[in-house]
C-alpha positions as CSV (number, residue, x, y, z in Angstrom):
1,X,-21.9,7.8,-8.5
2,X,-20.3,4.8,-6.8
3,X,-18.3,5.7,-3.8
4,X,-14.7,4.6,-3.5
5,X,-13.3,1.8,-1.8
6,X,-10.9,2.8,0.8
7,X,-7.9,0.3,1.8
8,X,-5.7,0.8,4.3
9,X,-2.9,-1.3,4.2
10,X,-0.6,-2.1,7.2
11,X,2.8,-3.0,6.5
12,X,5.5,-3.7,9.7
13,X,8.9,-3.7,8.6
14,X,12.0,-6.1,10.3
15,X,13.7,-4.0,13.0
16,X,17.3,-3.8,10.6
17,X,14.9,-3.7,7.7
18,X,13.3,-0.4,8.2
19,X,15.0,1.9,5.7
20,X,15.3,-0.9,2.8
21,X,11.4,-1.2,3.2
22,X,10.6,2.4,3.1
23,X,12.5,3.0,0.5
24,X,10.8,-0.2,-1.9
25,X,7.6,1.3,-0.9
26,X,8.6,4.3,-1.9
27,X,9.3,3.3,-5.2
28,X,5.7,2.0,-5.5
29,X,4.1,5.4,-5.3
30,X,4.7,7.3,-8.7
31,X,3.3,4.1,-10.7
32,X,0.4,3.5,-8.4
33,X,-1.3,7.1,-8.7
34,X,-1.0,6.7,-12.7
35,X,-2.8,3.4,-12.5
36,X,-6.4,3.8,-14.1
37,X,-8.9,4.1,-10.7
38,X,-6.3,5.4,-8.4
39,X,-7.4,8.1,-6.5
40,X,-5.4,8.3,-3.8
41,X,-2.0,7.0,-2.6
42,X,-0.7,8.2,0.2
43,X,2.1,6.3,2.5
44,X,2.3,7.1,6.4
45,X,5.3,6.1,8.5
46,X,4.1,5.7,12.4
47,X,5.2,8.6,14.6
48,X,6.5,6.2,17.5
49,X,7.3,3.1,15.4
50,X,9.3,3.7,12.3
51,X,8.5,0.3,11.4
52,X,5.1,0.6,11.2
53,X,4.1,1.9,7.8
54,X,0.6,2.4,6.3
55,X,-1.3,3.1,3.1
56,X,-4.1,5.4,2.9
57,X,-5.7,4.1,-0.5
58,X,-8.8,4.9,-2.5
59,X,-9.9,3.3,-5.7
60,X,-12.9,4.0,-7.8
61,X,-13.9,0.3,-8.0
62,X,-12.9,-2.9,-6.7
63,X,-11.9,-4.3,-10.1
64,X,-9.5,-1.6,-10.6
65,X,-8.1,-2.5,-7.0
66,X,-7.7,-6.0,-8.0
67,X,-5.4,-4.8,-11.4
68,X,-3.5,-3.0,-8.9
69,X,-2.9,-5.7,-6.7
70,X,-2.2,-7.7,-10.0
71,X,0.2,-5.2,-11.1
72,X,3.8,-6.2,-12.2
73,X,5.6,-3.4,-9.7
74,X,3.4,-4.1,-6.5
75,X,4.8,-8.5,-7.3
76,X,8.0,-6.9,-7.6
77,X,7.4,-4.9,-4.3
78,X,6.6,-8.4,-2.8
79,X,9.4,-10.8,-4.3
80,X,12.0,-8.5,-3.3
81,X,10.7,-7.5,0.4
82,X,10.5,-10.8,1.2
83,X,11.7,-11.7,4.4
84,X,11.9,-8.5,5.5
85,X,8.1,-7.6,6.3
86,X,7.5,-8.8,9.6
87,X,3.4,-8.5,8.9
88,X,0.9,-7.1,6.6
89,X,-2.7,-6.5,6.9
90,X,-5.3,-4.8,4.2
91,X,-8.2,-3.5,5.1
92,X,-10.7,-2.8,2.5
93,X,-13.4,-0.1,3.7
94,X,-16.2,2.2,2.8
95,X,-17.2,5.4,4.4
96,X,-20.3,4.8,5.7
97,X,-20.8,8.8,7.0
């Protein structure tokens, strides 16, 4: 059994932005976890930063990660954030223990 690649992905929303952001990540959420490989999808807003936002992803294989990323609602996440998204940062990791 291959173990899963863990991404965490940071996302840091405009101050006026906030809300708009949250709520196109949001939409990202129900058609993520029915992609093939998805095993978990889970979005965290920062306790002392509401524009801080993070992903908590795991995926059974890199290739199925890279579909995702490919996907036609995660570019439609991206075109219409733009300019709104003050930073993003993935991290792709494995558990090691």
């Amino acid at each position: 059994m291959t173990t899963p690649l863990t991404i965490v992905a940071n996302i840091e929303a405009k101050a006026d932005k906030i809300e708009f952001v949250k709520a196109e990540l949001l939409k990202l959420i129900e058609l993520t976890r029915l992609e093939d490989g998805c095993i978990q999808y889970d979005l965290h807003q920062d306790n002392h930063n509401p524009a801080l936002f993070t992903f908590i992803e795991n995926w059974a294989s890199q290739a199925l990660l890279q579909k995702h990323l490919d996907s036609s609602h995660l570019k439609m996440y991206v075109q219409v954030t733009e300019g709104a998204v003050v930073n993003f940062k993935l991290n792709e990791i494995t558990k090691i223990a």
